[in-house]
C-alpha positions as CSV (number, residue, x, y, z in Angstrom):
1,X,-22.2,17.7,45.7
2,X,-24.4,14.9,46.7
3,X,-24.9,11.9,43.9
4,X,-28.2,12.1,41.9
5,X,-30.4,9.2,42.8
6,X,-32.2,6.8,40.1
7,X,-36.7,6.5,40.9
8,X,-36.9,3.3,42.1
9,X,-40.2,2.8,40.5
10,X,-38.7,4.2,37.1
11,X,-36.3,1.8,36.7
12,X,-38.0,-1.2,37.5
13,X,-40.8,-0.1,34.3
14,X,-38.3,1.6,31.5
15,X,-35.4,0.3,29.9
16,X,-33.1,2.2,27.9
17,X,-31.6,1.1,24.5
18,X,-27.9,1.4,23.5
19,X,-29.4,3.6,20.7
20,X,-30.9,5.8,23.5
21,X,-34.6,4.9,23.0
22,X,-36.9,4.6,26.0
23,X,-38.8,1.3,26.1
24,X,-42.1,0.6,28.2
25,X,-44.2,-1.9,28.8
26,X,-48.0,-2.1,27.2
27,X,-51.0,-1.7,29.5
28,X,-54.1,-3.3,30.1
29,X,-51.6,-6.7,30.2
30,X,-52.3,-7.9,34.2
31,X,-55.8,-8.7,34.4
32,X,-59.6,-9.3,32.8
33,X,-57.7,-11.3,30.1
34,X,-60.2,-14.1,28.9
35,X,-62.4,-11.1,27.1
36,X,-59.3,-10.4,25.1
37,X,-58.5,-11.7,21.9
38,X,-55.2,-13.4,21.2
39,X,-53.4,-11.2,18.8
40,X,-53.9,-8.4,21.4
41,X,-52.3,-10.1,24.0
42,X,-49.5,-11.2,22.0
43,X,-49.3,-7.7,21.3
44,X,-48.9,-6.9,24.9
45,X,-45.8,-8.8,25.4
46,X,-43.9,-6.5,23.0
47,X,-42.3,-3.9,24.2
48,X,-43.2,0.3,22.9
49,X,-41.2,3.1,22.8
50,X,-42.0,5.6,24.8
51,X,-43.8,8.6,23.8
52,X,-41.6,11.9,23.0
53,X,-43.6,14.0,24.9
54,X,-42.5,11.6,28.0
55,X,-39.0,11.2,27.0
56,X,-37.5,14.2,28.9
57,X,-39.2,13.4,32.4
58,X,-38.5,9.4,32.4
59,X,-34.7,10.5,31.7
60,X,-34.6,12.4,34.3
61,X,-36.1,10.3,36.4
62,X,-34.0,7.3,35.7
63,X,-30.7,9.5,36.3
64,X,-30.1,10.6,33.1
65,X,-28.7,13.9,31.9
């Protein structure tokens, strides 16, 4: 049986923890950023777990299970 290959795109944008979480990035980070205060973009850099209902399709996508 042919090895399962990892999205490209998916692992470049989610990282998962040792705990099993999946973390993304925020949006709304790359541009029209003078208009935006500065607690919300140091909120940006953080990263956010991924949203349950997402879960099952980014693990899948990244190879997993």
């Amino acid at each position: 049986m042919p090895k399962q290959k990892t999205q490209s795109a998916a692992k470049k944008r989610f990282k998962v923890t040792a705990t099993g979480k999946v973390m993304r990035r925020h949006a709304m980070r790359s541009h029209l950023l003078e208009k935006k205060s500065s607690k919300r973009k140091r909120a940006f850099r953080q990263k956010h777990e991924l949203d349950p209902s997402n879960v099952k399709s980014v693990k899948r996508l990244l190879g997993l299970r």
